[in-house]
N, C-alpha and C positions, 0 to 999 in steps of 0.2 A: 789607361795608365796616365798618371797627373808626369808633367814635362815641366820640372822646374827650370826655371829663367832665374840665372846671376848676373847674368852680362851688364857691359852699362847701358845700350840700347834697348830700351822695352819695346814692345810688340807696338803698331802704330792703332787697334783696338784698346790699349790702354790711354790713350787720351793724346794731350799735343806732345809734341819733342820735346827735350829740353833746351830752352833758350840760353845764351851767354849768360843770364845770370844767376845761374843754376846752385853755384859757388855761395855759398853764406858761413861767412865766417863769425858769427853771430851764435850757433847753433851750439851748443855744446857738444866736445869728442864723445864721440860713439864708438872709438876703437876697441875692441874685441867683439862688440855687442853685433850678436844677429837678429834681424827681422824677419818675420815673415808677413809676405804680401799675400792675402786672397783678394784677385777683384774679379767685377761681374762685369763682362764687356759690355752690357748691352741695359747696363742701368744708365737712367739719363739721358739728356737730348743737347747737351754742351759739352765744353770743356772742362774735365775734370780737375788737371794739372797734378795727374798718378804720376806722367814720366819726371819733371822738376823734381815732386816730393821726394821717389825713389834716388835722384841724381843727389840729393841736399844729404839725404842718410847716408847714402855711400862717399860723399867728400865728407862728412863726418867722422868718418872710419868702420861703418858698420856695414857688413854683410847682408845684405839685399837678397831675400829668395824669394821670387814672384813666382805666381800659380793661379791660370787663368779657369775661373767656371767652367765647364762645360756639362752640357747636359747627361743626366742618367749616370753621373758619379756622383755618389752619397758626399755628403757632407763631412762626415768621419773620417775619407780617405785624404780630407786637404790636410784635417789636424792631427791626422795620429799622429805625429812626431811634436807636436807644437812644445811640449814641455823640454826642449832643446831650444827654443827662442829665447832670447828675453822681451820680444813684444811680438804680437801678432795685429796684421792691420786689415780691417775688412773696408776695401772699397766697393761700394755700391750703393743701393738704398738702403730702405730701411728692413726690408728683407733679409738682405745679404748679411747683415749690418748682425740682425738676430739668427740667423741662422749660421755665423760662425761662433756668436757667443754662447748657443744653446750646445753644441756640437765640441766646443772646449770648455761645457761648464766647469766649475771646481777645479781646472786646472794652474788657476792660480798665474796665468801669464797675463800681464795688463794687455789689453786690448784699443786699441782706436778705429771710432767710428770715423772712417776716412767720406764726406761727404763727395760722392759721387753720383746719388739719385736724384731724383725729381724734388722732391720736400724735404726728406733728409732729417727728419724729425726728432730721431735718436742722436742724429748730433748738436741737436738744435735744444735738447733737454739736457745737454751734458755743455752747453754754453759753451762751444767748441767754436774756434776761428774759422776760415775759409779759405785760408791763402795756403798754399803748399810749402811757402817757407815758414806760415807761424803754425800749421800744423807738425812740419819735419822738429818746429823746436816742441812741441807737445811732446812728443814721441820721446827726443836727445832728453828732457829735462827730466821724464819716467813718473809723474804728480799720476796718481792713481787712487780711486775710490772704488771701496768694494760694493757692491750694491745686489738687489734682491733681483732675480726674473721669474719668467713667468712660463707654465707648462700647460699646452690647453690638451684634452685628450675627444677624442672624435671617433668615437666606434673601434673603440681601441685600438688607434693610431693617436702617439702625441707628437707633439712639436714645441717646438721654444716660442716666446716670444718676450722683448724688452719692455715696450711699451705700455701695450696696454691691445686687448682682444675685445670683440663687441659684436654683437646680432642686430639687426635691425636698422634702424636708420642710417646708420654710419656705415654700415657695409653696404646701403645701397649707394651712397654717395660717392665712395669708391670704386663700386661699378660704373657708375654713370660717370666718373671721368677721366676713364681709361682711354676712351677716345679722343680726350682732349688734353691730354700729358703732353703729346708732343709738342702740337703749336702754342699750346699758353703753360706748360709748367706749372708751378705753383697753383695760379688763379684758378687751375682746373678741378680745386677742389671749392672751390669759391665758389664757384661756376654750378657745379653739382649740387652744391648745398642748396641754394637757391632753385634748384629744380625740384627741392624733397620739399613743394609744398602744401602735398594731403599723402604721408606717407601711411602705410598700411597700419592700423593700431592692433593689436591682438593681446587677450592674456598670457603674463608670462609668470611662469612657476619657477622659483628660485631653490634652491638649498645651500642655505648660508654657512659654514660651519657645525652642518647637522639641522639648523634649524629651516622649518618651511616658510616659505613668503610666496604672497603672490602678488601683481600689481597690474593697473592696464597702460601697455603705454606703448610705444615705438620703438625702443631699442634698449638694449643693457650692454654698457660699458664696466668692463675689468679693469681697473688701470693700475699702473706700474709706476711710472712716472706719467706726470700730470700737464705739460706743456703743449700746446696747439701750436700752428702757425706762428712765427714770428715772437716766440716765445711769447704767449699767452696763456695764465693759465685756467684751464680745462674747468676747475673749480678748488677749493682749497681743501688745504690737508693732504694733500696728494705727497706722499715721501718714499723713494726707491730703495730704502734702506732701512724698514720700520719690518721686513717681516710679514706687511701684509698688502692688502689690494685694496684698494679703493670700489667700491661698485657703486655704478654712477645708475639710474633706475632713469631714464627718458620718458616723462610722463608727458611733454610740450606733445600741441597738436603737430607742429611742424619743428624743422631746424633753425629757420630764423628764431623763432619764438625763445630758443636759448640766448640771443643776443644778450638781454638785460640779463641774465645769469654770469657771463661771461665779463662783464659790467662790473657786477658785485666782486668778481674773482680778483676782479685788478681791484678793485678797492681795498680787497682784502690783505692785497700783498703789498700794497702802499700805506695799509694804517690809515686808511679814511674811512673806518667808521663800520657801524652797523650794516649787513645787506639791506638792500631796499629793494630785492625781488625774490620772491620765493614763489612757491609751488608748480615750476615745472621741470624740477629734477627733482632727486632724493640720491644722498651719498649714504654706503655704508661700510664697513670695515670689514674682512673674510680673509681667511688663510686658504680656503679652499670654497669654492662655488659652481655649482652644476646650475646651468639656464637652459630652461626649454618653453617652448610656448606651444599655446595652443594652434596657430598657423607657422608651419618650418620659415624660419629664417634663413638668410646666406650667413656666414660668416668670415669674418675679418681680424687679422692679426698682425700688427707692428704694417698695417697700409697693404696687404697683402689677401686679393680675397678669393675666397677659398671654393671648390663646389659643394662643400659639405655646407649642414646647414642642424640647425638645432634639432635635438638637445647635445651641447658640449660643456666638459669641468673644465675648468682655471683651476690652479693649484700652485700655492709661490713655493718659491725657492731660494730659502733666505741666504745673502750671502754669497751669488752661485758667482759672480763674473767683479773685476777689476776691470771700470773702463780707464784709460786714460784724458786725463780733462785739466783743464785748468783750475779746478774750482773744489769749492769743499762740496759734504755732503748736503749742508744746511742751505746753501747757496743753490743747488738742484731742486729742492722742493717747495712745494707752492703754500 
């Protein structure tokens, strides 16, 4: 049974207390409006500042209903009521982040990626703030974009996903810095990359939209939205609101060896010119794509990796979720 929390004191699992200045008279009235809060206790290895944000909505005048993860409750049971909100706020990573927007698809309640995990990526592609008072004003101000996601399906089991899903390279990279989330955070993905350097190559058999491709390389990336780390982006063309996915094809021996691609990407999004390195990616465009290869891969979705492992479909979903952000949609794509 899910125990909702109104009170002003949140659980000491959601993050720090709230401090004296809790108070922001900055935020725009929120009286009548209710939230709903999902968060994941045990995303992250800092300070959130969940309890501030929820103290800032509620001196705003808004209704607060918090609802903590626990294991072996479906995801369905936090939102079925969610179309009685006017916002719904997923704190956690990037997980949690996709697994309440896939779970309230189409429901038409704008959403915030409330950053409370390690990388935090989906808020970090939706150019979202950091502070609990300029997030609480995201929320009060209601600035919402409708945008596409992503359904991967696994032996006839699906799942949601924002971001973007992937076999190969990038799911070992994820594995390899599970154990280094806690002490370094971010860098532990840095950290891993730099250890993919002779990762497994195998052929891999595609079906694009009906069509066959096949390619040799190290991993296939789906993507949704197209931002790495520290708002970098992935490669260009990447738009969350076009309809379709990006498929990124990892031909490089290694993950460094994308470096100079990544290179090109920011040049791309600055208007400096022509690429100056080509042949160890390939981008393509698909509403739907099944990946399988000739050696099973793991697989990875929105930083989450998974036991299953290839062959799995991607398939968009145009239109499914309203994040709230500060930004337009042209502003989000690379």
């Amino acid at each position: 049974m899910i125990r909702d929390m109104t009170g002003q004191t949140p659980p000491p699992s959601a993050g720090r207390s709230p401090g004296p200045d809790a108070a922001d008279a900055t935020i725009p009235s929120m009286t009548g409006k209710r939230v709903l809060v999902i968060f994941n206790p045990k995303s992250g290895n800092g300070d959130s500042g969940l309890p501030t944000f929820n103290t800032l909505l509620r001196g705003a005048g808004a209704e607060v209903v918090e609802r903590e993860l626990t294991q072996d409750t479906p995801m369905t049971e936090y939102v079925k009521d969610v179309e009685s909100f006017d916002a719904v706020v997923a704190a956690g990573g990037d997980g949690t982040v996709s697994s309440v927007s896939y779970a309230s698809r189409y429901k038409n309640v704008p959403l915030l990626a409330y950053p409370a995990g390690t990388a935090n990526l989906i808020a970090q592609n939706l150019d979202l703030p950091v502070t609990p008072q300029d997030l609480a004003r995201v929320v009060a101000e209601g600035r919402a974009v409708r945008v596409d996601m992503g359904e991967v399906e696994v032996r006839g089991e699906t799942q949601g996903f924002a971001m973007l899903a992937g076999a190969g390279a990038d799911a070992a990279m994820i594995r390899d810095s599970e154990d280094l989330k806690d002490r370094f955070g971010v860098l532990a993905y840095v950290m891993s990359a730099m250890k993919q350097l002779n990762p497994r190559k195998t052929t891999f058999t595609l079906t694009i939209d009906g069509q066959r491709r096949e390619f040799e390389g190290i991993g296939v990336m789906v993507a949704n939205f197209g931002m790495a780390n520290f708002r970098l982006p992935i490669t260009t063309d990447i738009s969350p609101d076009d309809g379709r996915f990006t498929v990124v094809l990892l031909k490089a021996g290694n993950l460094l060896r994308l470096v100079p691609n990544l290179i090109d990407s920011v040049r791309a999004k600055l208007n400096l010119g022509d690429p100056l390195f080509s042949g160890n990616l390939e981008t393509l465009s698909a509403r739907e794509v099944t990946v399988d290869a000739a050696d099973p891969f793991p697989l990875q979705y929105d930083g989450e990796l998974h036991v299953e492992t290839t062959p799995f479909t991607a398939r968009i979903l145009p239109g499914a979720v309203r994040y709230l952000t500060p930004s337009t949609e042209e502003q989000l794509a690379t």
